[in-house]
C-alpha positions as CSV (number, residue, x, y, z in Angstrom):
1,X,-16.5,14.3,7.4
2,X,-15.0,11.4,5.7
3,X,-18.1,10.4,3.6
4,X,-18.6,14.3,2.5
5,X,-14.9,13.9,1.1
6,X,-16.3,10.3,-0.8
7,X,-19.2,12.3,-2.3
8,X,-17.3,14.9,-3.2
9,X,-14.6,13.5,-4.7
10,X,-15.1,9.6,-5.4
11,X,-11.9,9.7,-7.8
12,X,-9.9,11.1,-5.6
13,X,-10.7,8.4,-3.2
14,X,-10.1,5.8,-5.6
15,X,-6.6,7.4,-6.0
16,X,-5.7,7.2,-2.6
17,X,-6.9,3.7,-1.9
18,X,-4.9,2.3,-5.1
19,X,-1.6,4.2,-4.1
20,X,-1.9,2.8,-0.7
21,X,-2.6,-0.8,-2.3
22,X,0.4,-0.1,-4.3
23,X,2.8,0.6,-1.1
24,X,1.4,-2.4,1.0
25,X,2.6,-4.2,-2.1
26,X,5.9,-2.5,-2.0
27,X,6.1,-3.1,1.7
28,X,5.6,-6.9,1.5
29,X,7.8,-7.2,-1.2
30,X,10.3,-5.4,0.3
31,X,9.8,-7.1,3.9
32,X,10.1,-10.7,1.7
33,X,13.5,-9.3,-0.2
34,X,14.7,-9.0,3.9
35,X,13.5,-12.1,5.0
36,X,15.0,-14.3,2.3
37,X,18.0,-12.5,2.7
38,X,18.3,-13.2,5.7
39,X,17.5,-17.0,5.3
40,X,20.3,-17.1,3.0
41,X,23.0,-15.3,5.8
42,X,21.9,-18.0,8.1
């Protein structure tokens, strides 16, 4: 099913798999924001 959706649609899939690059990104960054933030209440 997955591949049909690839073959169909091989934009579409290069869509989702930047977005979702794009909010592991936003997730590290985020999770590093909390972290050093944290170093510095310590």
């Amino acid at each position: 099913k997955n591949h049909q959706i690839q073959e169909d649609h091989p934009h579409l899939v290069l869509t989702t798999s930047k977005s979702s690059s794009r909010i592991n990104q936003a997730r590290i960054t985020s999770f590093t924001i909390i972290k050093l933030s944290v170093t510095q209440i310590l």
